[in-house]
C-alpha positions in Angstrom: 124.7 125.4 151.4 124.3 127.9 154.0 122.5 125.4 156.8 124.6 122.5 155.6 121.8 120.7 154.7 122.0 118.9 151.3 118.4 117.2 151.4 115.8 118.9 153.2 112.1 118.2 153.6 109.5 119.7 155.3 106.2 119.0 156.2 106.1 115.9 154.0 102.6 114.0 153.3 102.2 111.7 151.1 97.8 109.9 150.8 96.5 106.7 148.9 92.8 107.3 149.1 92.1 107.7 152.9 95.2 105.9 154.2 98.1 108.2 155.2 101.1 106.9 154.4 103.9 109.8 155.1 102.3 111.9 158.1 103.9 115.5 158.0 107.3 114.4 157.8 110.3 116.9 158.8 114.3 115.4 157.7 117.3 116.9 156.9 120.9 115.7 156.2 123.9 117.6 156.0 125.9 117.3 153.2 128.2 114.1 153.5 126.3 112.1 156.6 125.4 108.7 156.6 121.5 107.9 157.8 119.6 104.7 158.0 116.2 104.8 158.4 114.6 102.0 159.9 110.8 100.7 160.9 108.3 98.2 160.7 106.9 97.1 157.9 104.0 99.1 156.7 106.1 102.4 158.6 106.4 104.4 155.8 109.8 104.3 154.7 109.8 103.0 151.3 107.8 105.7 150.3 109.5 108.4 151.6 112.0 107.4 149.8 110.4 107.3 146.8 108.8 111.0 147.4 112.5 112.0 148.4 113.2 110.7 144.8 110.8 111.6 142.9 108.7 108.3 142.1 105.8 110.0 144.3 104.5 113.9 144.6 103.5 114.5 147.9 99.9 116.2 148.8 101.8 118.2 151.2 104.9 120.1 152.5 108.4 120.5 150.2 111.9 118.9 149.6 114.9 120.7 148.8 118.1 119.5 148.0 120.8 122.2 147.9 118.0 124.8 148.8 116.9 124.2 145.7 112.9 122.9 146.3 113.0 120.3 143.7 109.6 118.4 145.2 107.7 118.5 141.8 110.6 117.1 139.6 111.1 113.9 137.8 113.6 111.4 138.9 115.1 111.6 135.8 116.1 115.8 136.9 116.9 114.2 140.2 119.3 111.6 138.7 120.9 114.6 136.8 121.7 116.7 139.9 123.4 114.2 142.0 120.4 111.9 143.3 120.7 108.3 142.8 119.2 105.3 144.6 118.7 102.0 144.2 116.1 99.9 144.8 114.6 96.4 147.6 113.8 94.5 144.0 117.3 95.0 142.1 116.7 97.1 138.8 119.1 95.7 136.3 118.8 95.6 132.9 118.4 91.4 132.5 119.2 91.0 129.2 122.3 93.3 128.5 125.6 92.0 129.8 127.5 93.4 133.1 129.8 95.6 131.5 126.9 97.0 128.9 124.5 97.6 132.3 127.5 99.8 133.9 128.8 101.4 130.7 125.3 102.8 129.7 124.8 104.2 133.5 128.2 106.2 132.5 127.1 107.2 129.2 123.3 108.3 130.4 125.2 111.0 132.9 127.9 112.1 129.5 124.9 112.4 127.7 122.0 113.0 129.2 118.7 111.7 129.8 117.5 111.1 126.3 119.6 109.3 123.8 119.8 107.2 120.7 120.5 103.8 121.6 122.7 103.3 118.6 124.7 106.2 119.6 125.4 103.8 122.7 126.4 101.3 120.9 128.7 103.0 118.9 130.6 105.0 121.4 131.4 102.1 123.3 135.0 101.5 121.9 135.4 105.4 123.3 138.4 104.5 125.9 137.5 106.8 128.3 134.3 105.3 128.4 135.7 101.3 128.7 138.3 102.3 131.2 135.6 103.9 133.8 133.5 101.5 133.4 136.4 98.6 134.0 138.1 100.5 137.1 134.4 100.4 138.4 133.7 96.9 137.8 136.9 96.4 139.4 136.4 98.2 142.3 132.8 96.3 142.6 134.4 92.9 142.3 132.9 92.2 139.2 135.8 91.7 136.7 135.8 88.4 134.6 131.9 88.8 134.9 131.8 91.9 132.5 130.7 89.6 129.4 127.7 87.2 131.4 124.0 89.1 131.0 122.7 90.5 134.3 119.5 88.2 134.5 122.3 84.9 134.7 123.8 87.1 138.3 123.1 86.0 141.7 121.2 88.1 143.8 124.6 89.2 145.4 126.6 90.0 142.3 123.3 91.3 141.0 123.6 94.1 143.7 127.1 94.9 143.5 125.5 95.8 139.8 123.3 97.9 140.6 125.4 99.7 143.2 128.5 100.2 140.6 125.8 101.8 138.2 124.7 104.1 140.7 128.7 105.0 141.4 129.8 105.3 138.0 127.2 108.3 138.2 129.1 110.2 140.7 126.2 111.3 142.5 125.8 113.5 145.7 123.2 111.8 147.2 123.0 107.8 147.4 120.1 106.4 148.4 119.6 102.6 149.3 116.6 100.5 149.9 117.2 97.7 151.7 120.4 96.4 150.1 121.0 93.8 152.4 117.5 92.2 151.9 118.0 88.6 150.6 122.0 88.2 151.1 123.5 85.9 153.0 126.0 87.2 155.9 129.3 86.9 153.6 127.6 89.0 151.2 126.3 91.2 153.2 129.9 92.1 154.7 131.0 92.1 151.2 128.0 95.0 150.6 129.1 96.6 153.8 132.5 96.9 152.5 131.6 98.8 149.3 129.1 101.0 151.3 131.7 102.3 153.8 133.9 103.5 151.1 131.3 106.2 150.8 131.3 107.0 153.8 131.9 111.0 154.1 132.8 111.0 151.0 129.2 110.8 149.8 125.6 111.7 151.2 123.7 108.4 152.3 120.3 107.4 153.0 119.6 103.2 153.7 116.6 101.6 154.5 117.3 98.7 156.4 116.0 95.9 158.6 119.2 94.4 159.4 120.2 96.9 162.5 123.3 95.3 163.9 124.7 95.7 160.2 123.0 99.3 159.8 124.7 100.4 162.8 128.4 99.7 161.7 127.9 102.1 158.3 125.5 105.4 159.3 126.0 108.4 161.7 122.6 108.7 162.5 119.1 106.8 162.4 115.8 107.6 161.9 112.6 105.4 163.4 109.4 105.3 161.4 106.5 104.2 162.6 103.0 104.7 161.3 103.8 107.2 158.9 105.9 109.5 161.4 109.6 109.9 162.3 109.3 109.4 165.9 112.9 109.7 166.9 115.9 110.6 164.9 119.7 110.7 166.5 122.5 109.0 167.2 122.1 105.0 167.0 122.6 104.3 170.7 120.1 106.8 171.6 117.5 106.6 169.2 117.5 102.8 169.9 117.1 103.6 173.6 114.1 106.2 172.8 111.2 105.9 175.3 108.6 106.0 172.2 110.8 103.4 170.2 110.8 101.0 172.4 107.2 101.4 173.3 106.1 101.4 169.8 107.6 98.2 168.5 111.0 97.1 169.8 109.9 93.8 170.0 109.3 93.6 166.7 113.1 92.8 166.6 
């Protein structure tokens, strides 16, 4: 990556109908930063992230992700070349159990996109295969909860789910979407925990609310408002931005 960038886009707009919901948007990351993004609600930063993604195709302007402009494909290419995020409404699979949720995520990225679901099943005694996905569930503090379904999780354990499915991947590129929403301050420091072992090790992009927790994890933050990145920097002096404060500090 000559500029060091590893997700680049420019010019970004995304439209539904006559409301502008991404307004020309410029953001890059280099490879191995941590970045929150933060805003009011109705900013625009949900669906950034889901043009960054993939889930929307922007009217205008281009992403790139290892100079590689990658704006028209699926998330499902995304996933494939290093992108994975995760989502403010936990996406589980409810009725498989914990260590079947983790140990397909493992065998999508061995196999590919597209598979037979009996050739799932029938792999899973592969030991290479039950020994990832048990160091993972271990490292995610979910070991002794491998055989309980998903749906029967907490909202806490329920993320720690989701966010060992997305590291059993390996990815470049995490992205998070308000993982903190809904948690209670012990699990939120138990999130925390997990998220700073990425930490220059991986890419990250978080969408949060919660800023005194944001600030302890990213290098950087971003401030949406109305569609717009209006000030981008360190956290101490994007907080203290002239047009931050004047466009909705008080919200917090």
């Amino acid at each position: 990556m000559k500029n060091g960038y590893i997700i680049e886009a420019v010019g970004l707009t995304k439209k539904f109908g006559d409301f502008i919901a991404v307004n020309h948007v410029n953001f890059a990351v280099n490879e191995n930063e941590a970045i929150g993004i933060i805003g009011p609600n109705g900013a625009g930063k949900t669906t950034f992230m889901n043009i960054l993604t993939g889930f929307y195709i922007p009217e205008e302007g281009h992403i790139y992700f290892k100079q590689k402009d990658i704006t028209k494909l699926s998330p499902q290419r995304r996933v494939a070349m290093g992108i994975v995020r995760t989502f403010q409404l936990v996406h589980v699979f409810d009725n498989l159990s914990v260590f079947y949720n983790v140990a397909l995520s493992c065998y999508r990225k061995l196999e590919g996109k597209t598979f037979p679901l009996n050739s799932f099943f029938s792999k899973l005694d592969n030991k290479n295969i039950k020994d990832k996905v048990d160091n993972t569930l271990d490292i995610f503090g979910l070991l002794g909860k491998e055989d309980q379904l998903a749906g029967s999780l907490p909202l806490g354990s329920k993320k720690k789910l989701e966010l060992a499915m997305a590291n059993i991947i390996d990815p470049d590129v995490l992205m998070f979407d308000e993982p903190f929403s809904g948690l209670g301050d012990q699990e939120i420091d138990e999130i925390s925990s997990i998220l700073k072992t990425y930490l220059h090790k991986k890419t990250i992009i978080m969408i949060e609310h919660k800023i005194t927790k944001l600030t302890k994890i990213v290098d950087k933050i971003a401030v949406m408002c109305d569609g717009k990145i209006i000030a981008f920097g360190s956290s101490e002096e994007t907080l203290k931005h002239p047009e931050v404060r004047k466009s909705y500090w008080k919200v917090w």
